[in-house]
N, C-alpha and C positions, 0 to 999 in steps of 0.2 A: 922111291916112294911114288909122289904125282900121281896119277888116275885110279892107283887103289884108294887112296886118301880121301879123294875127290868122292868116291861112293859110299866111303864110309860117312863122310860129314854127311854126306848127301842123308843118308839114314838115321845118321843119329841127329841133326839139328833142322833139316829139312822140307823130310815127311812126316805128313799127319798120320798120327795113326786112328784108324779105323774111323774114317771121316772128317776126325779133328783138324783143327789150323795146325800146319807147321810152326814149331815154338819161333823158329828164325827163318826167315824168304833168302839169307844167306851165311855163309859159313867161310871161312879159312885156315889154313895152316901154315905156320910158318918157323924156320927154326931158329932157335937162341941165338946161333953164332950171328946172323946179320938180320934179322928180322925181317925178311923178303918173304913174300908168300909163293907157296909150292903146291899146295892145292886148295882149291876151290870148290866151293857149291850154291845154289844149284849146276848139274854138270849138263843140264837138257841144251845142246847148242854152246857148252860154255858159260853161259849166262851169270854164272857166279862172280868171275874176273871183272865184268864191269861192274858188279855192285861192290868190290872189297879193292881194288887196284886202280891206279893210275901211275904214271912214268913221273919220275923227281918232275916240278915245275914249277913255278913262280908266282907267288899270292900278295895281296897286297894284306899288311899287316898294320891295325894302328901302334903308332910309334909308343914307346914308353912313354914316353911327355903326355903320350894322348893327344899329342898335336898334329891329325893329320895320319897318315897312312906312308909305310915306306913297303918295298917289295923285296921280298924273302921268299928263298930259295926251298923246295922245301921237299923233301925226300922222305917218304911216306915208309919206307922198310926201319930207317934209322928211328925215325916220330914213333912206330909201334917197338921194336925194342926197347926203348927208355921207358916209355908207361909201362910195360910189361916186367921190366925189371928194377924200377923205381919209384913207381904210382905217379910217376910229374912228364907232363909234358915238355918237349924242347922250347925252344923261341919257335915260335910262329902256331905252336900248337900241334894236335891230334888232326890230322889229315889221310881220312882211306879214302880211296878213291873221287879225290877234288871235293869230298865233304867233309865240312872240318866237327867234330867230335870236342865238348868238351868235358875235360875229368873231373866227374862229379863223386866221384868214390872210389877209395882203393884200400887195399889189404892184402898188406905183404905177407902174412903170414895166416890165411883163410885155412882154415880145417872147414876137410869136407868127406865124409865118407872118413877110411882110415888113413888119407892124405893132407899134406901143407899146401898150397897152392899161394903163388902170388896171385893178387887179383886186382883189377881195376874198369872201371863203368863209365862209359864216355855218353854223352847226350850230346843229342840234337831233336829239334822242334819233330815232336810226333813221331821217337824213333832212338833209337842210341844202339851200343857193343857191349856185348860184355869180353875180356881180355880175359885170357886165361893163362897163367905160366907155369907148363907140370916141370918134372924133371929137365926137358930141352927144346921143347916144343913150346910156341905159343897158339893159344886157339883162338879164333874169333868168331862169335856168334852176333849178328846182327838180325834185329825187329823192326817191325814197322806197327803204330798203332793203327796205320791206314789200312794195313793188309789182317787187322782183325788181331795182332800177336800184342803181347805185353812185355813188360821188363819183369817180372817175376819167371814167367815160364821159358822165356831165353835164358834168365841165368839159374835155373833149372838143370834144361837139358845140356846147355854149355861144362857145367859141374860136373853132370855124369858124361857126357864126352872124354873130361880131362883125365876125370875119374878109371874110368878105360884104360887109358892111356896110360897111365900111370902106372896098372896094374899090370900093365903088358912092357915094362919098362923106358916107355917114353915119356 
């Protein structure tokens, strides 16, 4: 897969067409078995990998008590798996790339087009993901409202991305 994947996101969640804003400034893919991502967009220089990825790493967390902060380990492939296939984040939460996401909407069982999809929508301040889970594939389209995109038109084109996908048996 990897760099064909990478142009395809790149196209379908990416670019603007015919002037328009890009629905999402980045995109990823990654598969069911461990939820690591395999490709990325934008692919100009790479660019996409630092906006959706970072290496397992260490956050500080407030404690359940609420008393105070403890530090948790926190592995970004496993945190997208679990939302993608359970709408709930782990302990420590939703974490792409050292931004932490949290799940403000999910739907296990989203019809879209003539497909089921699991689904789920992580926020953050001026910006969030929508998750997408087809048959084995999960998709991520991410917005910025700073970069002019919405949460409507990411989880737009994110739907018909999966959509694709689905019909091409992934």
């Amino acid at each position: 897969m990897g760099d064909s994947w990478d142009a395809t996101l790149q196209e379908w969640l990416c670019d603007g067409e015919a002037g328009a804003a890009a629905a999402c400034f980045a995109a990823g893919m990654a598969q069911e078995a461990d939820g690591a991502f395999y490709a990325a967009a934008p692919t100009a220089g790479e660019a996409g990998w630092g906006f959706i990825y970072a290496d397992p790493h260490e956050q500080q967390i407030t404690k359940e008590s609420g008393d105070g902060t403890e530090p948790v380990q926190i592995n970004e492939a496993a945190a997208l798996l679990a939302v993608a296939t359970t709408g709930q984040a782990p302990k420590g939460g939703l974490w792409l790339a050292k931004t932490k996401y949290t799940v403000t909407q999910r739907d296990m069982a989203m019809e879209s087009g003539d497909y089921t999809f699991k689904y789920a929508f992580g926020t953050k301040p001026k910006g969030g993901v929508h998750i997408v889970k087809t048959t084995n594939q999960i998709v991520c389209g991410f917005y910025s409202e700073e970069k002019g995109q919405n949460a409507g038109n990411a989880k737009k084109a994110v739907l018909a991305y999966a959509e694709y996908l689905m019909s091409i048996g992934y």
